[in-house]
C-alpha positions, 0 to 999 in steps of 0.5 A: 500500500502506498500512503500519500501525505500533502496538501492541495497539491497531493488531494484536489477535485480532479487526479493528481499524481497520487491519483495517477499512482494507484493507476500506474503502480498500487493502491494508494491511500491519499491522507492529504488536505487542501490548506495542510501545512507541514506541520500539519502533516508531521502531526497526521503522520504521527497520528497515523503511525500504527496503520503503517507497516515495513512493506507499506510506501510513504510518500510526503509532499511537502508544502510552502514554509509558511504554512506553520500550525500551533497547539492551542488552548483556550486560555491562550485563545481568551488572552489574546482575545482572538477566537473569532479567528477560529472556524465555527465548528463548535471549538473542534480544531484537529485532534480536539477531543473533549476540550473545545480549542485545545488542538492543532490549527494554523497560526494566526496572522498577528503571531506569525514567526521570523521568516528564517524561522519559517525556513528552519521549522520547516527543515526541522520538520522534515528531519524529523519526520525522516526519522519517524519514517526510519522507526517504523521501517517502512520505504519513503519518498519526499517530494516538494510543492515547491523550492523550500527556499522560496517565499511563497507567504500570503499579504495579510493587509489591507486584505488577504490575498494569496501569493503562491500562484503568482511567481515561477518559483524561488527569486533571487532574493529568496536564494540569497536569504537561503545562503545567508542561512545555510552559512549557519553552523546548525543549518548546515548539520541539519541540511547533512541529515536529511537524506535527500537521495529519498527525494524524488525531485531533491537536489545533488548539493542542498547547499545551493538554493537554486538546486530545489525546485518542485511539483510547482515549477514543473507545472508552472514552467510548462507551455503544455500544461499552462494552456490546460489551465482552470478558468479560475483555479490555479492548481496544476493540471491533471496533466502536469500530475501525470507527468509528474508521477511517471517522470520524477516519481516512477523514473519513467518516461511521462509521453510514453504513458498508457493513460497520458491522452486521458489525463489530457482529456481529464484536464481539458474537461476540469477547465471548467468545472466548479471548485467548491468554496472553503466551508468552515468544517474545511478548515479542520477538515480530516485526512480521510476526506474524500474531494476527487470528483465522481465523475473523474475517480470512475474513469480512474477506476476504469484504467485499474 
């Protein structure tokens, strides 16, 4: 069995290269979420740690840097007087049990860390889960949404709005600070624990920036995949995670795909299709939660 963790990148209304995975290789059970974080996913690892066995294949997608989550508690919540941040689901945050807002959820916007503590949390994160992945036995890969370099952080005021679709990937000044980083004693024994030959798009030397890149600039970067585009959405194509499976996680040539002409209709078909709106049980929603349009997961099963 193979267990895929992420966010949007990993789970979305039509296949991505989880999907195409369990087309191409074995079944896969997709843990993901839209809007997860990397902590998120450390976290829903750990909580999943006994369905996982040595013959089973983890493969975690990493997201933005950015997307840090915090324990709360409602002492702390009452303090800064700041629950009207939180959805209105009756206090239930991730892994909220008897105690309403005593769980995981994302960090609030007026608490946000350094960015270079973004940067380290993040590899912290990474490590660690590696040697969770190490305990259990089990075979890995990591993958990336993008350069983990790359500084992808929403604007906050006057209004919120999203950054990550707007640029190809890492700039310049994103590299820099990454050097700048890098330079640091302890970054740089940590950057030398990660195994990065268990990632499948990972870089021959982690201390040059510009080495990193993921399933972002694979897509973005792409004149074929970009004239699939949804109308309004900004995810990548169903096409784009085809190719993405075969070609950087199976080693395989993508144009030679059995089914690459049905992810083309896939996406050609999706350009249009209605993307839900974010309710507020989205925003704590769980792994298990199925998104995958009927309509594209029959035709997937129809392939198997």
């Amino acid at each position: 069995m193979i267990y895929t963790f992420g966010c949007s990148m990993t789970k979305w209304y039509w296949p991505t290269w989880a999907d195409w995975l369990q087309v191409y290789d074995q079944p896969v059970t997709n843990l993901s979420y839209p809007g997860y974080g990397n902590t998120n996913t450390y976290w829903n690892i750990l909580n999943q740690i006994n369905k996982l066995n040595p013959g089973d294949h983890v493969i975690v997608a990493w997201t933005q840097n950015h997307r840090l989550a915090q324990w709360y508690d409602r002492e702390w919540i009452e303090e800064k007087d700041c629950l009207g941040f939180f959805p209105d689901t009756d206090g239930r945050l991730w892994f909220t049990e008897d105690e309403p807002y005593k769980g995981l959820y994302r960090t609030h916007p007026s608490y946000q860390t350094s960015y270079t503590n973004m940067l380290v949390d993040q590899l912290q994160t990474m490590l660690h889960t590696q040697w969770l992945l190490e305990k259990i036995g089990c075979k890995f890969t990591m993958v990336t949404m993008s350069s983990i370099w790359w500084d992808g952080r929403p604007v906050y005021k006057p209004t919120f709005r999203h950054m990550w679709h707007t640029v190809n990937g890492a700039s310049q000044k994103d590299n820099r600070i990454a050097e700048s980083l890098i330079k640091l004693e302890p970054i740089r024994k940590l950057l030398n624990l990660i195994n990065w030959s268990t990632y499948a798009n990972g870089p021959d030397d982690p201390t040059d920036p510009e080495q990193y890149s993921g399933i972002w600039e694979y897509y973005i970067n792409n004149r074929e995949y970009k004239k699939l585009k949804h109308e309004t959405d900004n995810h990548p194509v169903s096409l784009a995670h085809h190719d993405f499976a075969l070609e950087v996680i199976l080693k395989k040539d993508p144009k030679k795909g059995k089914y690459r002409n049905v992810a083309r209709e896939i996406s050609e078909d999706a350009m249009t299709m209605y993307i839900p709106e974010f309710s507020p049980t989205d925003f704590v929603a769980s792994p298990e939660t199925k998104l995958l349009d009927n309509k594209y997961k029959t035709i997937l099963e129809e392939l198997n």
